[in-house]
N, C-alpha and C positions, 0 to 999 in steps of 0.2 A: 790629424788622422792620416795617417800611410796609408794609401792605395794603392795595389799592384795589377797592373792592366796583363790580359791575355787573352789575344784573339778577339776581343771588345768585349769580354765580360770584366764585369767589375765584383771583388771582391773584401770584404771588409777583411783587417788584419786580423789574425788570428782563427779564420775560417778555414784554413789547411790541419791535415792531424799530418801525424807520426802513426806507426804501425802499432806501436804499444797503447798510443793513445786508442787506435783502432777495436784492440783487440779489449781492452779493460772495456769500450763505450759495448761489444757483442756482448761482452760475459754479463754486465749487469742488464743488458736488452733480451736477451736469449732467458733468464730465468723465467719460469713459470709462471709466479705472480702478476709478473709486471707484465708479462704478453696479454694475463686472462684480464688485467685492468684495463690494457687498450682495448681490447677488441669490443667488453663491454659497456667502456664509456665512450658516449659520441665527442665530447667534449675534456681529449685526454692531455693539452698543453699540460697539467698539472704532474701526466706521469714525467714524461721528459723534463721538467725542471728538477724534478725529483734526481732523476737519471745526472742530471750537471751538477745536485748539490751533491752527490756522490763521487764523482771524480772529481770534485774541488776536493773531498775529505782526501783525494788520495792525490794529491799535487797538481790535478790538471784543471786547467781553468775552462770552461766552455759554461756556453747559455742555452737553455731547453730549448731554445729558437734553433741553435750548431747541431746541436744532438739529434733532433726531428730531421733538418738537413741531411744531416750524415747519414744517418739511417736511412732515409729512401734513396740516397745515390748510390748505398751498399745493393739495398735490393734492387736497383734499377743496373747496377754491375754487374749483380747474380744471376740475373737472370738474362744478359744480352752478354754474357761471356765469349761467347764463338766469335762475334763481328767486332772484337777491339781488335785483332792484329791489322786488318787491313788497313784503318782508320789510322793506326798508329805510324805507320810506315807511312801512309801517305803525307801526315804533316813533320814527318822525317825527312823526304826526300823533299819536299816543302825548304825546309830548314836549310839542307846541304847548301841548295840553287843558293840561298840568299846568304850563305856564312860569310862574303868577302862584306857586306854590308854593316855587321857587328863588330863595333870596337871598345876598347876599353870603358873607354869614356860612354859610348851611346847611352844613350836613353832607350832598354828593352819594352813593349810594351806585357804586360804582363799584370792579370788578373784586376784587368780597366785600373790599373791605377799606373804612375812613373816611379820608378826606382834607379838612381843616378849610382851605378858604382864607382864609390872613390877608390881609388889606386891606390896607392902608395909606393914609392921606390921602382917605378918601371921603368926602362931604359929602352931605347933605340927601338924598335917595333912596339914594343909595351904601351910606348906612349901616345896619349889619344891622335886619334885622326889615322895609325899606322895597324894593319891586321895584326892580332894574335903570332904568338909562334907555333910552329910547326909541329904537330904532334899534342898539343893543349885538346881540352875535352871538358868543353861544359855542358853536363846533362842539368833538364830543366823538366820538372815535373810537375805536371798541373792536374789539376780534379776540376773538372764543368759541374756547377749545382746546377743550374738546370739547363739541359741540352734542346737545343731546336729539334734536332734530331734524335727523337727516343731509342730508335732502333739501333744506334751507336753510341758506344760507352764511352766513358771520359777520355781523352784523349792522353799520350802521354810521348814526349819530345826528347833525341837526344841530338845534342850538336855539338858538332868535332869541329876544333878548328885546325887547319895542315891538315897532309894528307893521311889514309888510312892507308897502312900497309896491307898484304895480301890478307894472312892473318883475322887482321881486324875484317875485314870485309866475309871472309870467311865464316868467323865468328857470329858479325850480321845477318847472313844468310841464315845460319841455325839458330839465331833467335828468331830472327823473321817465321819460323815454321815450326819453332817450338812455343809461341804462343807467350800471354802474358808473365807466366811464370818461368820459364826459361828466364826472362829476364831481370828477377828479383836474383836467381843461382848466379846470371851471369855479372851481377853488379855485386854478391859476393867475394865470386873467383877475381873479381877485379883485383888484386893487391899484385900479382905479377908485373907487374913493369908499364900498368896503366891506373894512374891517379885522376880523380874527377874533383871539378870542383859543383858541389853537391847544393841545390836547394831542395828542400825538401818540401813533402806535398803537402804538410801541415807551414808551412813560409818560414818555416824555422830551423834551429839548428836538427841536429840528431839528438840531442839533450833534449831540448823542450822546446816550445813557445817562450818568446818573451810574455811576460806575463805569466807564467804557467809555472815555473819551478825559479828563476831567477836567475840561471844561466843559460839560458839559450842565446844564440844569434841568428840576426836578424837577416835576412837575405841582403839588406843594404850594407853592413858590414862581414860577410862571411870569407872568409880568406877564400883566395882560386889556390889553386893548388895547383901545381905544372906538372909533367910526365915524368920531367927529369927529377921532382922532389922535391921544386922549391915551392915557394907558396908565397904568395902577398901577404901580410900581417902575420903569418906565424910560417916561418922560414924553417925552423928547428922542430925535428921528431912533426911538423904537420901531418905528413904521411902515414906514419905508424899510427898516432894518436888516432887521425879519420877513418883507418880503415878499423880501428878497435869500435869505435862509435858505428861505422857502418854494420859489424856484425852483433854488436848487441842492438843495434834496431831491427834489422831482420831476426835475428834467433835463429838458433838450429833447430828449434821447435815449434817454431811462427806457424809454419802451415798445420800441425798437428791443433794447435788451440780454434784456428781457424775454422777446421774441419769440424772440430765440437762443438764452438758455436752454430758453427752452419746446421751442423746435428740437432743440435737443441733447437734451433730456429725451425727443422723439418718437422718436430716430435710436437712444439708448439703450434705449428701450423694445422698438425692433425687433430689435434685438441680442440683447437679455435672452430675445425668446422665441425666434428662429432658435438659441441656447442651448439652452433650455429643452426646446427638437424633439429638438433633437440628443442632448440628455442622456435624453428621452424613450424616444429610438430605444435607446441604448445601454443602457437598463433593460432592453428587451424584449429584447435580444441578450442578459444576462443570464442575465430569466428562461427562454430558449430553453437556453441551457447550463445553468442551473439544472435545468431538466426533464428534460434527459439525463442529466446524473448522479444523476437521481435514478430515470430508467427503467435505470440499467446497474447500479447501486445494488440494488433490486428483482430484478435478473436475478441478481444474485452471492448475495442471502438468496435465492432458490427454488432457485438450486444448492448452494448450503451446506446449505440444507434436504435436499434430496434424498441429497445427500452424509451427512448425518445418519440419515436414513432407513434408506439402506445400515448407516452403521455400528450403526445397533441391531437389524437385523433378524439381522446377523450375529452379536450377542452372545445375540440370544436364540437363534439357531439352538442356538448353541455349549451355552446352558442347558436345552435342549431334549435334546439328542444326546449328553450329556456325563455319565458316571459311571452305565451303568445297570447299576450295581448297585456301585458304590464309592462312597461321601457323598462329595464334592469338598472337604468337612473334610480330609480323611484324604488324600487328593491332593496337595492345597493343603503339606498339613504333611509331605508327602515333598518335594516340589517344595523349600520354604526348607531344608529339612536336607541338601538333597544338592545344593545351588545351582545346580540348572536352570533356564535361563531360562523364564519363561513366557510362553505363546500369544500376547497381544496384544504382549510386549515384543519375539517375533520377528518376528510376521506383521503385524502391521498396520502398520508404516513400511514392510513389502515388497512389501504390497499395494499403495499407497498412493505409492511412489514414483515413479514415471513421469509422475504427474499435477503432480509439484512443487509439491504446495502444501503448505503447513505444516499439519498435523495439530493442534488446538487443545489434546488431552491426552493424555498416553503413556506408558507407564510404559516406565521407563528406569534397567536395575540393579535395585537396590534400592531406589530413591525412585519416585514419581510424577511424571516431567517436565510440564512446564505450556507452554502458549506462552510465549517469553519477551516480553516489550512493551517488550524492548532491540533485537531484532533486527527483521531485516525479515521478507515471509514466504518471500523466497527462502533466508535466514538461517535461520529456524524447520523448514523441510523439511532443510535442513541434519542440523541440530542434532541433530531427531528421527528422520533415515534412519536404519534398521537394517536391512541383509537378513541372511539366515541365514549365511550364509561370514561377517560380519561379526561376528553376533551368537557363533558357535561359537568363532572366536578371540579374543572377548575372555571365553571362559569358559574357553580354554586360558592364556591366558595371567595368568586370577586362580590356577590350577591346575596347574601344571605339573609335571607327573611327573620326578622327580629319582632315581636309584636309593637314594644315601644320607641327602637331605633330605626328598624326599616322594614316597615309594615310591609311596602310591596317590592319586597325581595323574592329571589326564588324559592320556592317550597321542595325540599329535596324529594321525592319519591321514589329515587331510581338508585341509590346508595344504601346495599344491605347491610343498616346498623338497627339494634335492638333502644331505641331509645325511650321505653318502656319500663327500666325497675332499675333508672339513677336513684332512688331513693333508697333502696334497699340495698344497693353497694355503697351505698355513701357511708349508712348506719356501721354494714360489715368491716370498711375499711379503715375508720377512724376507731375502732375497738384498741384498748391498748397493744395487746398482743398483735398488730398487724405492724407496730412501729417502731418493732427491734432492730437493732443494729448490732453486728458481730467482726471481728477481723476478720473472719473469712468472705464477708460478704465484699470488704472493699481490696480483696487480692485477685488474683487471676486463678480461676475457677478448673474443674475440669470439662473442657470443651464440649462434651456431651450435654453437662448440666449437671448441677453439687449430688451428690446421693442422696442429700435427705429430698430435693425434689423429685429425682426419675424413682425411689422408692413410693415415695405420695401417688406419682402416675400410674407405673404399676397396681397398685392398689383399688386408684380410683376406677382405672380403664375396667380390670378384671373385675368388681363390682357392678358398673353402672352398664357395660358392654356383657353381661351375664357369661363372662369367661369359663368353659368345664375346669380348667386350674388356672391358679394363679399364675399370673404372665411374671415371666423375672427385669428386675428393676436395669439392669446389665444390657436389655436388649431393647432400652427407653434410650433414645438423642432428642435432647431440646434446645431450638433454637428459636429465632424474633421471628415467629408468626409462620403457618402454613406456607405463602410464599415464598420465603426463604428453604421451606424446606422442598419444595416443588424443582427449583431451580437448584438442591443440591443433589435430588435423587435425579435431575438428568443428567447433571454431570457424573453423578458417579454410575449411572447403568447406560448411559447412552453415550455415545462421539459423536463430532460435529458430522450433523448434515442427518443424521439417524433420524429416524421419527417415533410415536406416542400415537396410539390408537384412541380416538376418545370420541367416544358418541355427541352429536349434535343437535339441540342446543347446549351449550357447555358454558360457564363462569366465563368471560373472555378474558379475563385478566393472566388465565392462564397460559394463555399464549406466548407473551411476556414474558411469565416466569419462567418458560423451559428455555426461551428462544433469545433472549437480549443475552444472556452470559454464556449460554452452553449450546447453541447454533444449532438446536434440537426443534424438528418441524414436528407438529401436530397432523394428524392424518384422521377427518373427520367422517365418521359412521354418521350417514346422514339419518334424522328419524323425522317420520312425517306427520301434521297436523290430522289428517287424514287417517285412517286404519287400512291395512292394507292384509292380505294375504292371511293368515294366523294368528292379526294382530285383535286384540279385544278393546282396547284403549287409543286413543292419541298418542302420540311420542313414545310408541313402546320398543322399549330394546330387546332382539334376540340374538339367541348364538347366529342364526341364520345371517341377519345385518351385519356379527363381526365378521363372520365368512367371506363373506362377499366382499368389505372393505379391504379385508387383509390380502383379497386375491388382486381387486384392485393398485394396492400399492404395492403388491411386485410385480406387477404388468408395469408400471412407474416407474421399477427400479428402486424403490424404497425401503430400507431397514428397517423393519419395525421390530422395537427393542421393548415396548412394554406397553400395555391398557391400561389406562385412565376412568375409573368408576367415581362417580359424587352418588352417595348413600347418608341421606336424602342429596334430592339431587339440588342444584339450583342453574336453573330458573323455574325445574319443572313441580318441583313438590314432590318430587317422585321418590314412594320408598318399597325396594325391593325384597321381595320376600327373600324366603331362606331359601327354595329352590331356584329361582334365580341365579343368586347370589352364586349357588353352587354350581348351577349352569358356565355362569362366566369365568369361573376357575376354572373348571377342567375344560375349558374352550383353551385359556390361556397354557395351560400346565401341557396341552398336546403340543403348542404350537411353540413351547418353550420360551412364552412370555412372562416377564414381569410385572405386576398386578400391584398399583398404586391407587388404594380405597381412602376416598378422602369423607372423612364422617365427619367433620364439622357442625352439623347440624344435629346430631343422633339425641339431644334430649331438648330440642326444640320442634318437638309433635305432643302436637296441643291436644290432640283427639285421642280421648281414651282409647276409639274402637283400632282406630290403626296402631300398632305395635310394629316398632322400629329391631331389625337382625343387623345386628356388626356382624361383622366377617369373623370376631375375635369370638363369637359364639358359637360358631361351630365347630360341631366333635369332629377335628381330625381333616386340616386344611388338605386340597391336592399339592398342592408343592408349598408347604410354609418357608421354602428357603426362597422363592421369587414374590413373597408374597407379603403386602409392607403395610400396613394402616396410620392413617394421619388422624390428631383430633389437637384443636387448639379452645384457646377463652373468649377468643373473640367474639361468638355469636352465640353461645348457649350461657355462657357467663356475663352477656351485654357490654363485653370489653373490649372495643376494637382498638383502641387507642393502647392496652397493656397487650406488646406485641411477644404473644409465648405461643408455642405450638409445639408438636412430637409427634415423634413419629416410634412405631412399634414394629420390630420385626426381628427373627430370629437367624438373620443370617449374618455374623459375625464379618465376613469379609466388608458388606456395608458399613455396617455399625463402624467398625474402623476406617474407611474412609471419608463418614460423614464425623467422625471426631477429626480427622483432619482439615475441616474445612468450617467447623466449629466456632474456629478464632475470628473466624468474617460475619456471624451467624449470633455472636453468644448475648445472651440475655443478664443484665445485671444483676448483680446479687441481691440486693434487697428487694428487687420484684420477683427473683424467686422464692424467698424466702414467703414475701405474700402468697405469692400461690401456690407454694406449697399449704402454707396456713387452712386456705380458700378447701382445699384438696383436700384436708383432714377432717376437715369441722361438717361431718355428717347431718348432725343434725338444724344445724341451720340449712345445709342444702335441700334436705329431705322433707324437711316440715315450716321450714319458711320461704328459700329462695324459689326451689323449682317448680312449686307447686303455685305460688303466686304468680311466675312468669309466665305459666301454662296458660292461667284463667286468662291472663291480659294480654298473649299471644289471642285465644278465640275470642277476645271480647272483640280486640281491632280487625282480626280476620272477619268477624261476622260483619263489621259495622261497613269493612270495606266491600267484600261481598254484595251488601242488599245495596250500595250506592252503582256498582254498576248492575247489577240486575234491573234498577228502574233506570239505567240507560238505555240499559236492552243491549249491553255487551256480552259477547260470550269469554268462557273464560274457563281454566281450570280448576275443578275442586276438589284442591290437595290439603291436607293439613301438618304439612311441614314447614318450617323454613319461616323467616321475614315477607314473603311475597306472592303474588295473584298471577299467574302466565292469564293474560287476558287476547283477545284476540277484537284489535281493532279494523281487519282490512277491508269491512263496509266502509268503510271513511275515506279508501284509499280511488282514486279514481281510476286509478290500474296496477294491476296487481305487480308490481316493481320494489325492488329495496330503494328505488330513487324514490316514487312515493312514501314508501314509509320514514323514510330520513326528510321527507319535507313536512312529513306528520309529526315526528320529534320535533322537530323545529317550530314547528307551531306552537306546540306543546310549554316551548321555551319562551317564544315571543308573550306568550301569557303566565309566565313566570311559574312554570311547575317544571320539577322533571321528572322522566322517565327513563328507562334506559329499553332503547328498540331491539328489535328482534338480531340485526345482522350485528348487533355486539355479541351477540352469543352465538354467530353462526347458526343462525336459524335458514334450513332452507325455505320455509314457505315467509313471505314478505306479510306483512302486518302484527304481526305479536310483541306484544309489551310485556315488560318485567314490573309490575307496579308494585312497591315498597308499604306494608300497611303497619311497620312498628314505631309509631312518631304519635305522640300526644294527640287525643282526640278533637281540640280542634284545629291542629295543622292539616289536619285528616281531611274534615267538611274544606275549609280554605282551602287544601289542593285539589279535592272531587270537585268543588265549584268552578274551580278554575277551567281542569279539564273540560267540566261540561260548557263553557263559553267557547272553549279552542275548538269543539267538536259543533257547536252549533255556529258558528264562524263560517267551518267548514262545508257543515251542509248549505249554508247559503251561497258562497263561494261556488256550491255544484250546480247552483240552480244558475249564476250568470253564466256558469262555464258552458250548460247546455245551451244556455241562448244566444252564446258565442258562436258557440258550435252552429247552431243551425244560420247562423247572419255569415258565417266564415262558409258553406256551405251556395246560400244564396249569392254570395260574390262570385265565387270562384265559377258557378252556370251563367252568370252574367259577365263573366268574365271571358268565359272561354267561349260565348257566341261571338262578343264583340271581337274577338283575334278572326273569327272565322269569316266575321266581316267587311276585317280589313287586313286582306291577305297581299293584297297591293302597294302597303306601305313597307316603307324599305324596313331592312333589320334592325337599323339603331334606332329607328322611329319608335319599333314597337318596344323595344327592350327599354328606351324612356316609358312611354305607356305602362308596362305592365311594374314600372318600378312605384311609379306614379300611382297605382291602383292599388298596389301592395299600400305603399305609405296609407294610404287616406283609409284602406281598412283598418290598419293598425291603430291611426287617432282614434276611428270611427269607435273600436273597444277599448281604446282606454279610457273613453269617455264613457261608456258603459263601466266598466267596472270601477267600481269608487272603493269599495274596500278592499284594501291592502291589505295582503296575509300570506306569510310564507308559504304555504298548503299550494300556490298556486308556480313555484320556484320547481324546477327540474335541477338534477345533479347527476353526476360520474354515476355509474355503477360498479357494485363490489360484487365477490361472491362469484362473480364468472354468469350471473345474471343480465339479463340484455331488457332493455328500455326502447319499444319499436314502437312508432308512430307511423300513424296510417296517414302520411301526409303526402302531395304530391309536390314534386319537383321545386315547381314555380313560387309554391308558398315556401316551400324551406331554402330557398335563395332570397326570394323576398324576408325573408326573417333575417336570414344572415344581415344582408345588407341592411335593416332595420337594425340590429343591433348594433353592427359597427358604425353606424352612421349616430346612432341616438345614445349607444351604450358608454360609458364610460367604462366597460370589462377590460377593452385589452389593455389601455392606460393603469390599470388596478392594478392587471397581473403582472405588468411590466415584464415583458422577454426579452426586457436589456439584462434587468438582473442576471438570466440564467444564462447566457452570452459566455461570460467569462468561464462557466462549465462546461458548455457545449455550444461552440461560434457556429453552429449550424442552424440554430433553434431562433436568433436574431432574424436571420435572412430569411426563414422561412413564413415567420410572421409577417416582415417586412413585405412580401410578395404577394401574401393573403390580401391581407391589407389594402396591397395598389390595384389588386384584380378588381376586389370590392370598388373599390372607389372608382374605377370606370363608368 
């Protein structure tokens, strides 16, 4: 490898250019493209290779490594243009001092490497060791890659050997003050009677690089040239030939290409930064959305927080108020042997449901449900929804009471099915005519439901609903069952977050139905046990109740997009006349609500005297275009399990958006075709079916009836529907939804069910929904049972009072002896009264011998508060009695929800150690 030393930089060969080479390397740097690819890649080695394999295509050989070089020594030239004169001259005048030092032969140093010029043919002063002749002139041009000194530009050398005549010094002078380019004109004018012997700044001829085109030379072989004409190695025409080569390297038009690159390089540069703004601009728009999501970010932890907050003040309540006087051991271990659901597994997905968020931990069955990080969190509220009608059937049906497989299973009474005239649908159903089959049944239908059924509906509805004209078949959609069609009239009259006006107690299932798919809240008209103001009945609804709810929920901030009527109702039995009825429309029609009457019940009123009014009955709706009626088979046909329902209404825009929603909804063809069948055959409805289901709806309503009358329950007597509103809240030892949810449970523990009051958003706490269409003696079996749960419980009142009054007797013997030993230091007494706490606590567990959930406290729902009149001392003695004796927080584990929320660990953890002090 040739290295050429100058000044102690070292230079690899072929790291000098030529002017042409210069000018090709701006034109292909200076285009557009390739400026806007550097600027926007941080990592642009690849344009400048690019940039080399282009001037290889055109003879010149350089590496993206030269090209990058070259280019910032250009713009480090461009831009300190003014200070190369001085610099220049001074390693000129540099040169002069030392020219008697350079000889033929030396060794120059030059671009850190040695370059030995061999002579050839030199005579008498020529020859090494003797100076130059007289009037000789070797200029030497060098390019610094990278300068110590930024603020001075590559330097550039000329050196004369003999003297300079006037002239020439003359000459000097006006270059010296003409500046860099003076002296490119003055190395052209050179052809008068001064020859140079030339290196040039790329190390090579004026041709090329070695390497570069194939005829260049090399600075170790370049002929010197003398003044007089002659030349070392090329003696003949050298002169003319060099100075032809010296003017095609400059050009008569070098500085004009120069000046356009330089141009394009300025037009570029303006480009780069109106870029640069704009990308500028586009960060801050960024970080402006950056910072929102990171203020909505913050808003969602101080609600999750809060939402936390809640749930632990509510666990501690629960360990506060819970077992006073039974270890929650002992609870706990009835709880898993008689497979009752526990507190948080029913309440808190019940609590918690309206709000649709996914709840981060929950126990669920037998396991501990987790979030899952497959679903989403509309997925995860899903998942973990539980209300209590939910929770109760699926302990009926882990349980089911069988006479000769499992005698003491649960007895259902809290699931409204008509399990009263299987024998009469069995007869109807196996007829031949119910077990056709057609190609239209096994194709894709029209999504409302085939015509020969919404025709049958029409028919049947304007019929049995004493319609003044026939209802048209066109403005009938059927799909799998009233809740599917609940949850498709909120999607299509309501948007997320809207609400549904619906009197209370209410189906709770419907909750659910508006609110898991279509994020539609319920907005509850409360009606009271009580009669109150105008009212003549219990649970009576008036326009006056929607008034006030509706003002209610836009004091809220609440959409309310539509009322919710059950006609008959359920839970209440309740069947509203035809003034009523009309009441409530034109309440709605002012208020430009939508009115969803759900008649499911309308030919299960077993009582001649009471006469059942559809809405489809009346001459002449206030608004029939917001105004929608449901009726399904489920309960007046004893068919819950053949899931068919419809809905009737005359506004066409509906009807067309519940046929698009049809395809999620639709009912199969051969069970339409059944109940169409069901739907035509009058005469078995009229004189066999519903006049038989009548008698055996009053037969079980009476028989249920006289078994709690000789309880001495009170109770509603309505003659609608599958069920008894009974009112059990003597039983209750304080008037709480947590008592009554530990009366359900009782209920449970003796194998019957019921479904309690606050599944249906009942505000007054004690009301059951009791089930009476179930074979008459599942009937006796489940009143028997009841009655053991409830006389359980009254015994349970009688230890609870003599609890009470020995909890009572302590706590006066307690607080004399504090007053009598006010001398003993703090931690003395705080042992003492922990001490006195425990030995009361054995003292009634030894007392109470029967165990029965009646005696369990829980969370409260409903916005209902659970106050104990207890003082301080005992409800610290409790805590610590639990945490000490309970196995609760080991159950609930708050490691699980840890990985939810890393707050909820620590804060137990802290409980915890306080306790244990």
């Amino acid at each position: 490898m040739h290295l050429i030393h100058v000044y102690g930089k070292k230079y690899e060969r072929g790291s000098n250019w030529s002017e042409p080479e210069v000018l090709e390397l701006l034109q292909i740097w200076s285009d557009v493209p390739v400026q806007t690819e550097l600027v926007t890649c941080l990592r642009n080695q690849h344009v400048f290779n690019r940039i080399a394999s282009t001037l290889r295509q055109k003879g010149i050989n350089r590496t993206g490594d030269q090209c990058r070089e070259k280019i910032k020594k250009l713009k480090l030239e461009y831009k300190q243009k003014t200070l190369r004169s001085a610099r220049y001259y001074e390693l000129m005048e540099r040169a002069q001092s030392n020219r008697s030092a350079a000889t033929s032969g030396s060794t120059l140093p030059l671009w850190g490497g040695t370059v030995t010029n061999q002579v050839t043919g030199m005579q008498g002063s020529e020859a090494p060791g003797h100076p130059p002749r007289t009037g000789e002139i070797l200029e030497i041009k060098t390019e610094v890659m990278s300068s110590d000194d930024e603020a001075v530009g590559p330097p550039e050398m000329l050196y004369e050997f003999g003297p300079v005549d006037e002239d020439e010094e003359a000459g000097a002078a006006e270059h010296k003050h003409a500046g860099p380019n003076t002296e490119e004109n003055t190395e052209m004018d050179g052809e008068q009677g001064n020859t140079h012997v030339i290196c040039s700044p790329s190390d090579c001829s004026d041709q090329n690089m070695t390497g570069s085109s194939g005829a260049g030379v090399s600075p170790a072989t370049a002929p010197i040239v003398m003044r007089d004409g002659g030349s070392h190695g090329d003696q003949e025409g050298g002169s003319g030939s060099f100075h032809q080569r010296k003017r095609r390297r400059v050009g008569r038009g070098g500085d004009g290409v120069l000046s356009n690159a330089l141009a394009g390089y300025l037009s570029w540069q303006q480009t780069a930064e109106e870029r640069f703004l704009a990308l500028e601009e586009d960060r801050m728009r960024q970080e402006a959305r950056a910072e929102e999501r990171r203020e909505q970010q913050e808003e969602r932890r101080a609600k999750q927080e809060r939402e936390h907050e809640f749930r632990l003040m509510s666990m501690l309540t629960k360990v506060l108020s819970s077992s006073r006087g039974t270890e929650e051991q002992s609870a706990s271990t009835s709880r898993e042997t008689l497979g009752v659901p526990s507190t948080s597994q029913t309440l808190f997905p019940y609590m918690l449901s309206s709000s649709a968020k996914a709840v981060p931990s929950m126990p669920w069955g037998d396991q501990t449900a987790q979030y899952s990080p497959y679903l989403s969190r509309r997925g995860n509220s899903m998942r973990l929804h539980q209300g209590i009608l939910q929770e109760g059937f699926n302990q009926y049906h882990a349980n089911k009471h069988d006479e000769n497989s499992n005698p003491h299973g649960i007895i259902n009474l809290g699931t409204s099915e008509n399990k009263l005239c299987f024998d009469l649908l069995q007869k109807r159903l196996m007829r031949p005519d119910m077990l056709q089959i057609e190609p239209a049944f096994l194709q894709y239908p029209d999504w409302k439901g085939h015509s020969f059924l919404r025709e049958e509906v029409a028919k049947f509805l304007s019929h049995y609903c004493r319609s003044p004209k026939p209802l048209k078949p066109k403005n009938v959609v059927v799909m799998n069952g009233c809740g599917s069609l609940f949850s498709a009239l909120a999607a299509t009259l309501c948007d997320p977050e809207d609400a549904i006006l619906i009197p209370s107690p209410f189906y709770g299932v419907i909750t659910e139905d508006v609110g898991l798919y279509s994020s539609v809240k319920l907005h509850h008209v409360p009606l009271y046990s009580q009669p109150t103001g105008s009212d003549v009945r219990p649970f009576q609804l008036t326009v006056e109740k929607l008034e006030n709810s509706l003002k209610e929920a836009k004091k809220e901030g609440l959409n309310i997009k539509a009322l919710i009527l059950l006609n008959p109702h359920n839970p209440l039995g309740e069947v509203y006349s035809s003034e009523e009825l009309i009441s409530f429309l034109q309440f709605a029609k002012m208020h430009k609500l939508h009115v969803i009457v759900d008649e499911i019940y309308m030919l299960s009123v077993f009582n001649e005297t009471d006469t059942f009014h559809s809405v489809l009955s009346l001459d002449g709706l206030p608004d029939p275009q917001r105004t929608h009626i449901m009726w399904g088979v489920s309960k007046d046909f004893a068919m819950a399990g053949m899931r068919v329902g419809m809905v009737y209404s005359e506004n066409r825009d509906l009807v067309q958006a519940l046929d698009q929603l049809g395809c999620f909804h639709g009912v199969p063809g051969p069970t339409q075709y059944q109940m169409a069948q069901l739907l035509r055959d009058r005469d078995w409805l009229n004189s066999e079916f519903l006049p038989e289901n009548r008698r055996r709806l009053r037969e079980a309503h009476s028989f249920m009836t006289e078994e709690l009358k000789k309880l001495d329950i009170p109770f509603l007597h309505r003659s609608a529907g599958f069920f008894i509103w009974a009112d059990l809240s003597k039983y209750l030892s304080e008037k709480t939804f947590a008592e009554e949810l530990s009366l359900w449970r009782c209920f449970l523990k003796h194998k019957v069910l019921l479904s309690c009051g606050q599944a249906f958003s009942c505000v007054s706490p004690g009301w059951f929904r009791i089930i009476f269409t179930d074979q008459l003696h599942k009937l006796k079996l489940g009143m028997q049972r009841i009655k053991n749960a409830l006389e359980e419980l009254q015994g349970s009142s009688v230890l609870e009072k003599q609890r009470t009054t020995s909890d009572e007797q302590d706590d006066s013997r307690g607080t004399a002896r504090r007053e009598d030993t006010k001398t003993i230091d703090e931690c003395k007494d705080k042992t003492l009264k922990t001490s006195s706490v425990q030995t009361k606590l054995d003292t009634v567990h030894i007392k109470t011998e029967p165990v029965s959930l009646a005696d369990e406290n829980f969370p409260v729902i409903n916005g209902q508060s659970d106050i104990r009149s207890e003082s301080l001392d005992s409800l610290i003695g409790t805590l610590r009695q639990q945490i000490h004796t309970s196995d609760w927080l080991e159950k609930y584990k708050p490691e699980l929800a840890a990985g939810q929320d890393p707050t909820q660990l620590d804060v137990f953890t802290d409980l915890l150690d306080k306790a244990r002090k």
